[in-house]
C-alpha atoms as an extended CHARMM CRD file, in Angstrom:
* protein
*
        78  EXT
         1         1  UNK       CA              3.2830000000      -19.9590000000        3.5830000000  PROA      1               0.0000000000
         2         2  UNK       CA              3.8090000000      -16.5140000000        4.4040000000  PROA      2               0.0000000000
         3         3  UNK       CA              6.8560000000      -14.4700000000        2.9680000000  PROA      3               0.0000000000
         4         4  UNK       CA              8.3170000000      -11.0870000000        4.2680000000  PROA      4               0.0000000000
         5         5  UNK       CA              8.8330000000       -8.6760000000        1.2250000000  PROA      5               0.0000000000
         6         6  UNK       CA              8.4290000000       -5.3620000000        0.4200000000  PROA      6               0.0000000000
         7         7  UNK       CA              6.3940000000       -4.2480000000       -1.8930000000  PROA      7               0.0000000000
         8         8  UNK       CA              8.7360000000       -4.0440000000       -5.4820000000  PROA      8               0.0000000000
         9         9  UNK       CA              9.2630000000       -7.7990000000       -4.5050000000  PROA      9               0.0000000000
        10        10  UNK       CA              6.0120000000       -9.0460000000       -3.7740000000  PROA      10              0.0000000000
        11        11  UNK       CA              4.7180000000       -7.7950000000       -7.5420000000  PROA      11              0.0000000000
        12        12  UNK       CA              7.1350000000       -9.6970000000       -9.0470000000  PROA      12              0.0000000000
        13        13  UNK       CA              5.5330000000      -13.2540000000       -7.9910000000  PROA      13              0.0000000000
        14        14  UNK       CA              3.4540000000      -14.0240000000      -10.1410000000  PROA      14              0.0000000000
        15        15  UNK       CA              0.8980000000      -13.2950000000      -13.1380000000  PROA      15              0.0000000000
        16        16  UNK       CA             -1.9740000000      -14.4890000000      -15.0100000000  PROA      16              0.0000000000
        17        17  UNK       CA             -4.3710000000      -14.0680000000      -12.0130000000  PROA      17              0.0000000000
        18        18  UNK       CA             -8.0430000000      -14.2270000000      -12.8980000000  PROA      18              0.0000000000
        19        19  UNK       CA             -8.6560000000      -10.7710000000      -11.1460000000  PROA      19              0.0000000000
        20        20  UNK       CA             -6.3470000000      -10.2580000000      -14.2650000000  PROA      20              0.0000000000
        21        21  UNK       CA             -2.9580000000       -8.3010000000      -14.4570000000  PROA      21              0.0000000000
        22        22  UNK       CA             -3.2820000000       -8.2810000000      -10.7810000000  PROA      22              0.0000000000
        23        23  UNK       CA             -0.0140000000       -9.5190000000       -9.5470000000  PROA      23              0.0000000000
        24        24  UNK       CA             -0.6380000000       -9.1260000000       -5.9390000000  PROA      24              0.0000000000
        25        25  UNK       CA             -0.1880000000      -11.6350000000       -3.3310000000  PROA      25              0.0000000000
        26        26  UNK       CA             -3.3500000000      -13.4650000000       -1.6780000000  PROA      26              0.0000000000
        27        27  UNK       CA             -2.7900000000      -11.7880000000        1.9160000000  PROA      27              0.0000000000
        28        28  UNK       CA             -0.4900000000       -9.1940000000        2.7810000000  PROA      28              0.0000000000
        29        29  UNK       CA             -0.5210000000       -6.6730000000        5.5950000000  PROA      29              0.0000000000
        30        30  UNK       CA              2.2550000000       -4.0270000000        6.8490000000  PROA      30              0.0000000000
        31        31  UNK       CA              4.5750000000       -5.3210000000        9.9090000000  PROA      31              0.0000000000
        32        32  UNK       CA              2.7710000000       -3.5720000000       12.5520000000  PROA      32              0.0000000000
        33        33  UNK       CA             -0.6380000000       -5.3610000000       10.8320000000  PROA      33              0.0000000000
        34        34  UNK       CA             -2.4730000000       -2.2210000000       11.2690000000  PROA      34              0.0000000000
        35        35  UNK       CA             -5.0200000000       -2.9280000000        8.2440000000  PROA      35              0.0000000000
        36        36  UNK       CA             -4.9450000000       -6.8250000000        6.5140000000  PROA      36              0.0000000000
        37        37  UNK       CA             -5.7970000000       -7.2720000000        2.5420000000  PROA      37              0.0000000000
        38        38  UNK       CA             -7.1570000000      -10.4500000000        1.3500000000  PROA      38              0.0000000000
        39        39  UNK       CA             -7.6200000000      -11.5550000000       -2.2590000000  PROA      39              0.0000000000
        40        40  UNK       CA             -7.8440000000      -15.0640000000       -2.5570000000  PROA      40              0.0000000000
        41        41  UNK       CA             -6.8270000000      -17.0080000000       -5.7890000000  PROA      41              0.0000000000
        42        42  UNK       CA            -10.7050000000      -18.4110000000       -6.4990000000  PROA      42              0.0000000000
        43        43  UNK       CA            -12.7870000000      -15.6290000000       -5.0940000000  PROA      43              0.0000000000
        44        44  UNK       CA            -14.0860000000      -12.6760000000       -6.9580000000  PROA      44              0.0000000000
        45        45  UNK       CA            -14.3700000000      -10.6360000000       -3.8260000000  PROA      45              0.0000000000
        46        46  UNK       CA            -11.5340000000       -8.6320000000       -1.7450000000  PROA      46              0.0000000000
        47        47  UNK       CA            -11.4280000000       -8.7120000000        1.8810000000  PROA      47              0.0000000000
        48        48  UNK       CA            -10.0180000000       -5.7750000000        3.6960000000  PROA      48              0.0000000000
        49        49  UNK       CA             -9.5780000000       -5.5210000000        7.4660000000  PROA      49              0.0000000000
        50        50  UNK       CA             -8.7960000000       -2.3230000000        9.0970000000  PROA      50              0.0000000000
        51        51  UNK       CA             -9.5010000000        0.6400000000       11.8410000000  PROA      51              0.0000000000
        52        52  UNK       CA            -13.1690000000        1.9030000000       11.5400000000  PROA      52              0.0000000000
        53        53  UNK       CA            -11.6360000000        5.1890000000        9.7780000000  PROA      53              0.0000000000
        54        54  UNK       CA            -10.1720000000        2.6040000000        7.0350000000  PROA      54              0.0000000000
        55        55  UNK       CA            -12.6430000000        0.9470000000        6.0420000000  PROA      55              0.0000000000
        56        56  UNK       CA            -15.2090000000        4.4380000000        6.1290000000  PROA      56              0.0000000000
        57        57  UNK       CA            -12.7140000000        5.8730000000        3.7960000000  PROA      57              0.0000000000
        58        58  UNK       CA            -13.2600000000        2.6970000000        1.9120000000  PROA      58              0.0000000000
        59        59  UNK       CA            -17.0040000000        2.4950000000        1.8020000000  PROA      59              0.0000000000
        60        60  UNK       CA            -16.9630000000        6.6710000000        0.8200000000  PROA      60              0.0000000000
        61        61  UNK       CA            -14.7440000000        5.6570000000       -2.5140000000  PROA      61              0.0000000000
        62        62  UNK       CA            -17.1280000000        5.0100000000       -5.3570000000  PROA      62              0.0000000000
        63        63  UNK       CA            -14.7470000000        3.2060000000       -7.2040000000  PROA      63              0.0000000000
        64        64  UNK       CA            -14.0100000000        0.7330000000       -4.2930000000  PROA      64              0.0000000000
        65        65  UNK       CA            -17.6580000000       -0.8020000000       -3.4830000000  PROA      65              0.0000000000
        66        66  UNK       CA            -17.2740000000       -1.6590000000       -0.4970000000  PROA      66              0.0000000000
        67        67  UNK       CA            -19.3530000000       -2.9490000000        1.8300000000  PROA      67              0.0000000000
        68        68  UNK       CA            -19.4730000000       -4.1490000000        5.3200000000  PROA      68              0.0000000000
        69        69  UNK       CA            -20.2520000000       -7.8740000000        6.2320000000  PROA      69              0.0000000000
        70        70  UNK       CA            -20.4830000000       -9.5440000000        9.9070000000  PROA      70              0.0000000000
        71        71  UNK       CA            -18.8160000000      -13.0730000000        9.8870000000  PROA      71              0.0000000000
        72        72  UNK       CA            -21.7760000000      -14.9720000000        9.5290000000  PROA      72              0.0000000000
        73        73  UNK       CA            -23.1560000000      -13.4480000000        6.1250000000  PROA      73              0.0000000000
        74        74  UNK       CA            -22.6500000000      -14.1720000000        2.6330000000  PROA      74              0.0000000000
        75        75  UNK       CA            -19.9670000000      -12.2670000000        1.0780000000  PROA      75              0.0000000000
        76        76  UNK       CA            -21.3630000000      -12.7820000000       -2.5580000000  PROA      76              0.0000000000
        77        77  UNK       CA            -24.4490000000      -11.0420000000       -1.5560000000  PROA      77              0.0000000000
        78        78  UNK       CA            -25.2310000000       -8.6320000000       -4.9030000000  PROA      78              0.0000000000
């Protein structure tokens, strides 16, 4: 199911996530879907989907370790 909300409404939804106070939803993305976030309930892993110059910024932030990964690769690669 997929729910229009801003964001002061979406954090509201829910809590006890294993990721832990995170009270994000699984997917969201802005109306124009210019970049996509994915954090699925039972994953440990984040996907983010984005221009090139997103997801560089991404990979340059220390604190984000990032990494890229084609479609047909393991995503719980260490």
């Amino acid at each position: 199911m997929l729910v229009e909300a801003g964001p002061e409404q979406a954090l509201t939804w829910r809590t006890g996530h294993m990721r832990g106070d995170g009270r994000l939803p699984d997917l969201f993305f802005p109306a124009d879907r210019s970049w996509l976030v994915s954090a699925l309930w039972d994953d440990t892993w984040t996907d983010v989907g984005g221009s090139a110059a997103l997801l560089a910024g991404l990979r340059r932030n220390p604190l984000v370790k990032a990494r890229p990964v084609q479609s047909d690769e393991d995503l719980i690669r260490e």
